[in-house]
N, C-alpha and C positions, 0 to 999 in steps of 0.2 A: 417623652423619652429624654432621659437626665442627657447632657453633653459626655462625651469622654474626655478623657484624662490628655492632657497636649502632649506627653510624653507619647502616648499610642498613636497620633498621626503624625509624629516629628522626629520619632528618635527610634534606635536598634530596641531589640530584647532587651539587650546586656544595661543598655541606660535606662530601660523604664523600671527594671527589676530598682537599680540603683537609687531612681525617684521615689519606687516607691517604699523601699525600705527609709531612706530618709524622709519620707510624707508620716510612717510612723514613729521617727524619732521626732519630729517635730510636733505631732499629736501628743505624744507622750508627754511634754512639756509646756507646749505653746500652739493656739489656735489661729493657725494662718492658712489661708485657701491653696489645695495642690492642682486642682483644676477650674476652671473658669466656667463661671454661670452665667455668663453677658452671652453666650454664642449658642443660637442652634448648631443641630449635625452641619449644615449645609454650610454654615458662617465658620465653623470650626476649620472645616476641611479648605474656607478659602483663606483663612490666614496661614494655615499651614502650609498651602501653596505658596503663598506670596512671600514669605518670609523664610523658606527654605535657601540655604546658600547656594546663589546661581556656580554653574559650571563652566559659563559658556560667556569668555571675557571677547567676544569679537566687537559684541558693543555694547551702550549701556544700557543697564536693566529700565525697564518702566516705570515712570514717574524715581528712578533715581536723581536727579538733576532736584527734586522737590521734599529734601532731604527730611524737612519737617513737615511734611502731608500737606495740604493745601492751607496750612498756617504759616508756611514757609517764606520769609521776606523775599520779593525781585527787586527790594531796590539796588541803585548802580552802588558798586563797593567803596567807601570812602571811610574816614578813621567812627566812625559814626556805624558802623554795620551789626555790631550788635546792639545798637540802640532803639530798632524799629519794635513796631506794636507788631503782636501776631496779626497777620492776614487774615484770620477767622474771625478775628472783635468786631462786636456789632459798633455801630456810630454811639448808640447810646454809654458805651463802656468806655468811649476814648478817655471819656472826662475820669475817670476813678485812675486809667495807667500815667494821664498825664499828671494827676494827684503825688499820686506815688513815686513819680519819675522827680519832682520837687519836693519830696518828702526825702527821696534816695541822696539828693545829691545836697541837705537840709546841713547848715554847719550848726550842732552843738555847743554852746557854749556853759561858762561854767557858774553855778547857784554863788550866792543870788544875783538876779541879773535883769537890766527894764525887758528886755525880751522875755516876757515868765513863759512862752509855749516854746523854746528853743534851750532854756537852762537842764543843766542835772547833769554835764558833761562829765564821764569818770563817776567820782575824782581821778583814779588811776585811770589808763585809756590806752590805746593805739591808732584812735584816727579819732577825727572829728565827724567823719560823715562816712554814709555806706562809697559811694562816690571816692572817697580817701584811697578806700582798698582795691575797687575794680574801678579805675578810671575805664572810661568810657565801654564800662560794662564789661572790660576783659581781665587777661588774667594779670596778676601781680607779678614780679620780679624780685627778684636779691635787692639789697642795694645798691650793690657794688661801687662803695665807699664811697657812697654818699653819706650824707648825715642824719639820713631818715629811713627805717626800716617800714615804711607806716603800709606797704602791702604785703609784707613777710612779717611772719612772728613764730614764736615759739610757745610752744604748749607744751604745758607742764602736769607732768603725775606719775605717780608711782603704783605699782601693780598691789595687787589685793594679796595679805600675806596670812589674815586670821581666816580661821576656816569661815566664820560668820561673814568677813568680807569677799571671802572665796563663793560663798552659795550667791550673797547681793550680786555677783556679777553675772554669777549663772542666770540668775533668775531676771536678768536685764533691768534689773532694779539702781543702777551706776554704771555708768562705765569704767571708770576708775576713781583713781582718788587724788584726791590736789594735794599740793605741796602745803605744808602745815603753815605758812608763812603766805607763800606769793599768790596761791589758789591757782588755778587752772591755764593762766597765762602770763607770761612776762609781760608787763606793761609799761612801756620805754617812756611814758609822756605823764606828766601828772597837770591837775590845775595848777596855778598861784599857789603857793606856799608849802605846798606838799612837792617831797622825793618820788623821783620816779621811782619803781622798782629796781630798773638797769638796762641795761644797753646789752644787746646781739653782738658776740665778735664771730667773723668765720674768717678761716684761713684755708685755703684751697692748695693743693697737689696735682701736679700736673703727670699724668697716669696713661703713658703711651701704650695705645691697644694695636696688633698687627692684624690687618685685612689680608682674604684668603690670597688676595692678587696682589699685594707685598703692598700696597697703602695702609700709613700709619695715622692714626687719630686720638688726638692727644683728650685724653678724660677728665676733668676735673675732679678730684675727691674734696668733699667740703671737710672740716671739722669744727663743732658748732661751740663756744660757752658761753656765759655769761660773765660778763663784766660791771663793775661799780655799782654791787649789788645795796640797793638803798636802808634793806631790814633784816640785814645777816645772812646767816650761810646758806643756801639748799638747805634738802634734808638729802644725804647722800643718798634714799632710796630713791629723789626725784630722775627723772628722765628728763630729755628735753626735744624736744620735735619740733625741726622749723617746719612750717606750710607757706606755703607763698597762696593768696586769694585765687580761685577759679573763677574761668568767664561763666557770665551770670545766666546763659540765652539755654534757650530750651528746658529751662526745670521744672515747668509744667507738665511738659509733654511726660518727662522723665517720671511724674509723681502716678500720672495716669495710665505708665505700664500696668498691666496687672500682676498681682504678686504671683501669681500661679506660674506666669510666662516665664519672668524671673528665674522661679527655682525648679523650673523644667530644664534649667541648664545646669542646676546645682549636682555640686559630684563629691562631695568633699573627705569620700572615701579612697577614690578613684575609683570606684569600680568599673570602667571599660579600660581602666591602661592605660589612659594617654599621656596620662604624665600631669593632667590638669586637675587641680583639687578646688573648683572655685567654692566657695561656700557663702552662705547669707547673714548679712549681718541680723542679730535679733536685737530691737530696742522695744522702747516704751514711747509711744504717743507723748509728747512732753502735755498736751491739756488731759487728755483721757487718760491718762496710767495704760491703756489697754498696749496689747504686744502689736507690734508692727514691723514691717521689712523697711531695712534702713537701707536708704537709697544717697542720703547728700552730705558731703565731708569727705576728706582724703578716705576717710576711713567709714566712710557709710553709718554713721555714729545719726544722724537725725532721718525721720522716716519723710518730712513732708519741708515743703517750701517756706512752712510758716516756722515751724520748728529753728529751722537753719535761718531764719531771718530772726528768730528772738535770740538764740544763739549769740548773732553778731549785733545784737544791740546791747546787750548783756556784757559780754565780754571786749567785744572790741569797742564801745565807743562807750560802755558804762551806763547804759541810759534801761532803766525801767520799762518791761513793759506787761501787763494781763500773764503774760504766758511766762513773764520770769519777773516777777516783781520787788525783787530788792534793789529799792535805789544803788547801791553801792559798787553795784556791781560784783569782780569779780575782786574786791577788797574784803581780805580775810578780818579775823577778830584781831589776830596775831597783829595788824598795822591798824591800830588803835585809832592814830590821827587822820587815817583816813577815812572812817568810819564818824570821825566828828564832825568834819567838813558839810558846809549844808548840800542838802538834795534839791533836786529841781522837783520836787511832787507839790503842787502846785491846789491851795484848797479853792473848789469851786471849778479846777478842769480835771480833776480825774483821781485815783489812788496810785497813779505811775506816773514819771515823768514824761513817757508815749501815752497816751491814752489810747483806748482802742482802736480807732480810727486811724491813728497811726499806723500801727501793723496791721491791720485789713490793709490799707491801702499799699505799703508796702511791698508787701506780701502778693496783691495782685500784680504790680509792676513786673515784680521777677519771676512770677510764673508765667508773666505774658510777653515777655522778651524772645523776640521771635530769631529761631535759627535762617544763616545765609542760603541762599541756593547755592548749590555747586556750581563749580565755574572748569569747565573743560572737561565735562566727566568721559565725554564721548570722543575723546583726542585718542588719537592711538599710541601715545608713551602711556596717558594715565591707565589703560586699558592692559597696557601691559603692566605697569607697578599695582591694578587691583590683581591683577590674575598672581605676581609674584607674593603678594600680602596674603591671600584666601592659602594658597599652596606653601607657603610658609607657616603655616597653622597660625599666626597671627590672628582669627578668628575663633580661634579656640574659646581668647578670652574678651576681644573685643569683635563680639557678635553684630553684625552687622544690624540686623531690624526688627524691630516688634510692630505690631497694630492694637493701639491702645486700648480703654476700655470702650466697650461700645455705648451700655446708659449708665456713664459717669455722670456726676452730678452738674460738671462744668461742659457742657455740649460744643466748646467751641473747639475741645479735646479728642472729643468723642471718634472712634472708628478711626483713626489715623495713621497711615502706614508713616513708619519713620524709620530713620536710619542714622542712632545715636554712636552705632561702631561699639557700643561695651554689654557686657551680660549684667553690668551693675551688681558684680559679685565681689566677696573679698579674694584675693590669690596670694600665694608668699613669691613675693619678687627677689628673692636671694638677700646673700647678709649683705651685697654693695648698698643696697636702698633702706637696709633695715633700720630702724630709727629704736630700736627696744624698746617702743611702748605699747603697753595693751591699752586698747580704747575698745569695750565690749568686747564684743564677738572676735574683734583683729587683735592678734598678735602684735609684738615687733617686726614681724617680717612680713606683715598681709598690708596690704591698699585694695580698697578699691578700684576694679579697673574704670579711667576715664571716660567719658565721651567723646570722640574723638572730633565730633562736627565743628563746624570752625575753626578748628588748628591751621587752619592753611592762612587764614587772615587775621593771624596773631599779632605779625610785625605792623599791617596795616593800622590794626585797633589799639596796640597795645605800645606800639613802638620800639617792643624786643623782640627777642625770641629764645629768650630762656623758656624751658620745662622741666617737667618732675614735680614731684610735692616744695621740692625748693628752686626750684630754678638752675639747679648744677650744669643743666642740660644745656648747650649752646644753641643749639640747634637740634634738630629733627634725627641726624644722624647718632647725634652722642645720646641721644635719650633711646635709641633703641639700642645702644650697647648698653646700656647701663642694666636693660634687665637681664632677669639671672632667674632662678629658684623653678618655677613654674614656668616660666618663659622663656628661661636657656636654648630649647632647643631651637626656638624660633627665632630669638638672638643669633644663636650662632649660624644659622642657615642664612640670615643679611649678611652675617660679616662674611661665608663661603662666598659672596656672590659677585659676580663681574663689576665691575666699576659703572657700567652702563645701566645694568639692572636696579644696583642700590638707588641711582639717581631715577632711572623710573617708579620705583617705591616709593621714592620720598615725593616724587609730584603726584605719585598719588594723593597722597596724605596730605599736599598742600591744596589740591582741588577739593577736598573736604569742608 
């Protein structure tokens, strides 16, 4: 007897009708699974149980504290915390994460060069090494007038205007289109002899919000350009989108949700009312062309961990690899001299300047970056700021937990109850966050919602505590005023709340 549909033992009428009216808009188009073939009836019925939103905040739920399933690191918390191996790696695997943990943090340098397995840096670039953007595996920061933007950057493109470019997007064949000039990203750093692209300027406004108990909190509004642009003008239909890099821990576990689970929370019609329209990103497999659910990037633009690691070899450090093989990087035709400039593709190790080993290697590191355990889940402030977060519809869009695939192909994945805090869907977060660009499936006004695990040991790992796609956010408190569009309502129900309360919420969120 085939499994049923997760939407029948998880959700009303009103959303399964919802599912499965979008189960056939997405057949109509595109072949992604609406129900899950990993689970008997009986297996079915106990994820269903397990991952239902508890009601009952007196204390904390079961294996909560083990936020990433028993792949979950216990080590003691120190700047180093999202740098452990998953608890489930056998002995035999250390040796490939700790490969790749020296591949990550590997500096680039630029052709030609006596080091021939470390040249092909660029030419244009934003970091020297993965390591550059996530120090010690966390998230990136503003500058804030320093002289290096090298874990923020800006992305660059303009929306699809011919109807031939209008179908390619439909059909998840691009996500958008690059600037005729600078290509895909601004790249502040060049090798020897070459212009950088230009430099990030932001200026901030200081944007006083009133709380329901008369406490005011002052918001940052950024405004982004570019400056001392090295090969002429934009193209005025460019956009520009700062991102600041995300911590790197748990995008394994993320990759082996299953897609079904996914878009059992998808609504992008609204059909139950809530006011919540999460919807799924559609790409393309960057090695197989085949369709896939985009799960990693502000904007859920890449489906897999390997993906979003060629990604950032490609464009942020310029380096060649199997899955994206133009030495050049993200240097257009339109900058000629950077396109003369030698490549690190080295004859006799490879037809990339990474060779495959590389990204294998890579690629396992950061799928096996293990999430922290909770630290106080069971205190009774954090207990009361989960119970204020669930009743605050907060969970609408950052769903607290899935159990992954059961015979995925990586078993140390396998059956895993987690608790990543997002639906891994797109949402419109209002015009305060909108960035105006489409990158596939997202609008200007859509993100992904985050994962929220490890947000509490930001400051520890990261030594700020900026958030958002740029960092605007100071703190925990400013990044939950800032949403708006979809999340308004849950927004403004933190700012209705006691002085006492808000600060329970936010230790919730810091015991994460």
């Amino acid at each position: 007897m085939p499994p049923r549909p997760v939407c029948h033992l998880l959700s009303s009428a009103a959303f399964c009708a919802a599912i499965a009216g979008f189960s056939v808009a997405l057949a109509s188009g595109f072949d992604l699974p609406t129900q899950r073939t990993d689970l008997s009836n009986s297996d079915m019925r106990r994820v269903a149980d397990v991952t239902r939103p508890t009601t009952d905040f007196s204390k904390a739920e079961q294996y909560e504290a083990m936020q990433a399933g028993s792949a979950t690191s216990i080590e003691p918390v120190t700047e180093n915390s999202f740098s452990h191996i998953s608890a489930t790696i056998p002995f035999d695997e250390e040796q490939p994460f700790r490969l790749g943990n020296a591949l990550f943090k590997k500096l680039w340098v630029s052709a030609p060069s006596s080091t021939r397995a470390s040249d092909g840096l660029g030419p244009l670039f934003n970091a020297r090494s993965c390591m550059s953007c996530h120090l010690n595996d966390g998230r990136g920061k503003p500058p804030e007038g320093g002289v290096s933007a090298t874990s923020m950057f800006l992305r660059l493109a303009r929306p699809a205007i011919t109807p031939d470019e209008q179908h390619a997007v439909a059909n998840a064949e691009i996500i958008n289109f690059p600037d005729r000039i600078y290509g895909r990203q601004l790249q502040d750093l060049a090798v020897p002899g070459l212009p950088s692209e230009g430099k990030m300027a932001i200026r901030y406004a200081e944007e006083p919000v009133a709380l329901g108990d008369g406490e005011t909190v002052s918001l940052r509004r950024p405004t982004y350009e570019v400056v001392d642009l090295g090969y002429g003008p934009l193209d005025p239909a460019t956009t520009i989108s700062p991102r600041v890099a995300p911590a790197m821990i748990g995008l394994g576990l993320i990759e082996a949700v299953p897609e079904a689970d996914i878009l059992a929370h998808a609504d992008p019609e609204d059909a139950d009312g809530d006011g919540i329209h999460g919807k799924p990103a559609i790409v393309r497999d960057h090695r197989t062309g085949k369709i896939a659910l985009g799960r990693f990037g502000w904007k859920a633009q890449n489906a897999s961990v390997r993906d979003q690691s060629a990604d950032a070899f490609s464009n942020d450090i310029g380096i060649s690899t199997a899955d994206r093989p133009d030495p050049y990087g993200d240097c257009t035709k339109a900058e000629a001299k950077c396109r003369e400039m030698p490549s690190g593709v080295q004859e006799g190790l490879g037809k990339e300047e990474a060779p495959g080993p590389i990204l294998d290697l890579v690629t396992f590191y950061s799928a096996n970056l293990a999430v922290p355990a909770r630290r106080k889940a069971s205190f009774p402030e954090t207990l009361q700021g989960k119970r204020i977060f669930y009743e605050s519809g907060c969970i609408s869009c950052h769903v607290p937990k899935f159990v992954t695939h059961k015979d995925g192909a990586d078993k140390v994945r396998s059956f895993q109850l987690i608790w990543p805090y997002s639906d891994l869907l797109l949402h419109d977060m209002g015009e305060g966050l909108a960035d105006g660009q489409q990158v596939g499936s997202a609008n200007g006004r859509e993100w992904r919602t985050p994962p929220l695990w490890g947000i509490g040991l930001t400051q520890t790992v990261s030594g700020h505590s900026f958030f958002l796609h740029d960092g605007r956010a100071r703190n925990l408190t400013e990044a939950i005023l800032w949403h708006g569009g979809e999340a308004q309502k849950a927004r403004d129900a933190f700012a209705s709340l006691p002085k006492d309360d808000r600060r329970a919420l936010i230790t919730f969120l810091e015991s994460l």
